[in-house]
C-alpha positions as a Markdown table, in Angstrom:
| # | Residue | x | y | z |
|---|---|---|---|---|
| 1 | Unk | 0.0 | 0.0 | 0.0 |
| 2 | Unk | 1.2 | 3.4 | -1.3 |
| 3 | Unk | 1.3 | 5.9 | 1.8 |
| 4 | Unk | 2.9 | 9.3 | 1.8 |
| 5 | Unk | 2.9 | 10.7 | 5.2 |
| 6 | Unk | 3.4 | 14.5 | 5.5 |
| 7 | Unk | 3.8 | 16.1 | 9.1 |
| 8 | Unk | 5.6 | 19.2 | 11.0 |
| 9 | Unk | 3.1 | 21.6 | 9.5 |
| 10 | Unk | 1.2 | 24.5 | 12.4 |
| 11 | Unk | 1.0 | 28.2 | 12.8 |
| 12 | Unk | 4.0 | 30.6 | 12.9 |
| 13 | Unk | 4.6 | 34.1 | 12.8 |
| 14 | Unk | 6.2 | 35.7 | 10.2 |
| 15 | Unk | 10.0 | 35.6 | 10.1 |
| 16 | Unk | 10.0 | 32.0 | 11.7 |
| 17 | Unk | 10.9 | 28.5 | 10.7 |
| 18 | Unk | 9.0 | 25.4 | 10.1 |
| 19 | Unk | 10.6 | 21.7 | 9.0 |
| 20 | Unk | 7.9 | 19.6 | 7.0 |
| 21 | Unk | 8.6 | 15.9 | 6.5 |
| 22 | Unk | 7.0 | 13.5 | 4.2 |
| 23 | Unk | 8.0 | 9.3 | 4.9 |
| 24 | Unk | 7.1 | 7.4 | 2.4 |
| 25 | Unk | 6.1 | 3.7 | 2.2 |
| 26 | Unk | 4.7 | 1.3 | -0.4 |
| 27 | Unk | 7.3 | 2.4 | -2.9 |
| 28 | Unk | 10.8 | 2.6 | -4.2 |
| 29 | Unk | 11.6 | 5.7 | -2.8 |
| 30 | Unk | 15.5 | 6.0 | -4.0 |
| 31 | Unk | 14.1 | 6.4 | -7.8 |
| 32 | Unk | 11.6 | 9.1 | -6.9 |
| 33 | Unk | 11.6 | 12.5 | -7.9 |
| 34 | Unk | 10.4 | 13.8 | -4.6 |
| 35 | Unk | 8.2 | 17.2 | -4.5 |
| 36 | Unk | 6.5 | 20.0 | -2.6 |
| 37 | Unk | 3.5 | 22.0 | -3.7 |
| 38 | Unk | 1.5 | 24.1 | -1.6 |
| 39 | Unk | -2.5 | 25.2 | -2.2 |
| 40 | Unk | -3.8 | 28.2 | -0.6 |
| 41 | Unk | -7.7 | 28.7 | -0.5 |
| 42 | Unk | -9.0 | 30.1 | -4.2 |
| 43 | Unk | -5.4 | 29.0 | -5.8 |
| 44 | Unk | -4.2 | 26.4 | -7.6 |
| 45 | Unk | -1.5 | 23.7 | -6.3 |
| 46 | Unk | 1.7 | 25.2 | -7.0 |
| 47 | Unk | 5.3 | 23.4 | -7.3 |
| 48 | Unk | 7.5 | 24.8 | -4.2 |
| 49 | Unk | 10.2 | 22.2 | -4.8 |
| 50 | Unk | 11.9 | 19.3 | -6.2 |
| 51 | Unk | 14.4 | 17.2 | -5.4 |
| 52 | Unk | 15.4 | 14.4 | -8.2 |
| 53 | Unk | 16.7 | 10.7 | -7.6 |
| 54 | Unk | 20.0 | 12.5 | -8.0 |
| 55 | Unk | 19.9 | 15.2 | -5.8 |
| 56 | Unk | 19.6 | 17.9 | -8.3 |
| 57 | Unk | 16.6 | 20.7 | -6.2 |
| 58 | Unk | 15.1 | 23.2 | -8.1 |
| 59 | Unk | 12.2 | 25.8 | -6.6 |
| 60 | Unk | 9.6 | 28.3 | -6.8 |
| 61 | Unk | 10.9 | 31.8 | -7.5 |
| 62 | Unk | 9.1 | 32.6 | -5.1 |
| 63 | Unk | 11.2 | 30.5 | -2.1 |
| 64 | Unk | 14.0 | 30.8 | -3.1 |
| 65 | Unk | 17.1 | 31.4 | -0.7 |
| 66 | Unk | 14.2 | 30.7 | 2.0 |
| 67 | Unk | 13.3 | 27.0 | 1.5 |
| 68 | Unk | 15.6 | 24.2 | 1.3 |
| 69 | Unk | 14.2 | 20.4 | 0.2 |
| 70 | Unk | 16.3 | 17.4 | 0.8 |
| 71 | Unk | 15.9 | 13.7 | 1.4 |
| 72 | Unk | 16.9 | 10.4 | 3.6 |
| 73 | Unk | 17.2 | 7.7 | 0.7 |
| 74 | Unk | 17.4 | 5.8 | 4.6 |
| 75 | Unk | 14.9 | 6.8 | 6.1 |
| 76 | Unk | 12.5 | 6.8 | 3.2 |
| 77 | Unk | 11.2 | 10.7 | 3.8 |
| 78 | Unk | 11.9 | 14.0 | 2.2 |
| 79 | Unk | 11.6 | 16.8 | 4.2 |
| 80 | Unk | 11.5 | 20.8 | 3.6 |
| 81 | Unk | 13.3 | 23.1 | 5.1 |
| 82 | Unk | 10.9 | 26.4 | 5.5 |
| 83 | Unk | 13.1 | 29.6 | 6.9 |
| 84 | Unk | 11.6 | 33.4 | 6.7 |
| 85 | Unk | 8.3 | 32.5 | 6.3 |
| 86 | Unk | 6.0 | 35.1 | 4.7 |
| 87 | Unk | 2.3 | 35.2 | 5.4 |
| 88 | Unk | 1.4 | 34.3 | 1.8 |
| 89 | Unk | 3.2 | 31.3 | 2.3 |
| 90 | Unk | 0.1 | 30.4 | 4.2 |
| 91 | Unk | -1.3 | 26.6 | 2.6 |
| 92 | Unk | -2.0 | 23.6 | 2.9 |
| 93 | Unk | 1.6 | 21.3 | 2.0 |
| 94 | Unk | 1.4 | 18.7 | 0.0 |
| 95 | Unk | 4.1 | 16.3 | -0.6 |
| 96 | Unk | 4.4 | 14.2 | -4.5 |
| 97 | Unk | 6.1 | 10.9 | -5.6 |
| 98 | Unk | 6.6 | 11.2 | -9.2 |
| 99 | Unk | 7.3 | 7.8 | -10.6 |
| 100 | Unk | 4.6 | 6.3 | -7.9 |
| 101 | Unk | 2.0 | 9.6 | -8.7 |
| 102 | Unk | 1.2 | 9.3 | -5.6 |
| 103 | Unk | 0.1 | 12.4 | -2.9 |
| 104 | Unk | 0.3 | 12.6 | 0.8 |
| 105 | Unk | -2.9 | 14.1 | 2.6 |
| 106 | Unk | -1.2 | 17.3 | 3.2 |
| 107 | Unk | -0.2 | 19.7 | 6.4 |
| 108 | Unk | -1.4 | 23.0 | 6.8 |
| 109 | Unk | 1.1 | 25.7 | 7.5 |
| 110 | Unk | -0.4 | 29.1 | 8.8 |
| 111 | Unk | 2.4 | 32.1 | 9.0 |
| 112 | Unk | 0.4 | 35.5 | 10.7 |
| 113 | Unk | 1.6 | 39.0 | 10.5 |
């Protein structure tokens, strides 16, 4: 059974950190492109990062020098790294195996003024 888990979202203030993780089971993580995207109310989902089988990250314009996504090829999880958080970064986090298709349930992060 495909399961992709996603956790470590909340409610910061603006300026703070957050660390989301995503563990994945069911599937061969190691040759997964791993993703991010986020969906705030009224929007559609965007792509905030990827990370490739390799290693090779590439991300939204608009988080860049702010986010950072990596991955535990061990551990099975990728996680994202979310520093000077805006309040438009408000949405719900969603986490994306490529190869698998599959989606976790998502984790909401909240950043207030």
């Amino acid at each position: 059974q495909v399961q992709l888990v996603e956790s470590g979202g909340g409610l910061v203030q603006a300026g703070g950190s957050l660390r989301l993780s995503c563990a994945a089971s069911g599937i061969i993580f190691s040759i997964n492109a791993m993703g991010w995207y986020r969906q705030a109310p009224g929007k559609q989902r965007e792509l905030v990062a990827r990370i490739t089988s390799g290693g090779t990250t590439n991300y939204a314009d608009s988080v860049k020098g702010r986010f950072t996504i990596s991955r535990d090829n061990v551990k099975n999880t990728v996680y994202l790294q979310m520093n000077s958080l805006k309040p438009e970064d408000t949405a719900v986090y969603y986490c994306n195996a490529e190869i698998a298709r599959a989606w976790g349930q998502g984790t909401q992060v909240t950043v207030s003024s």
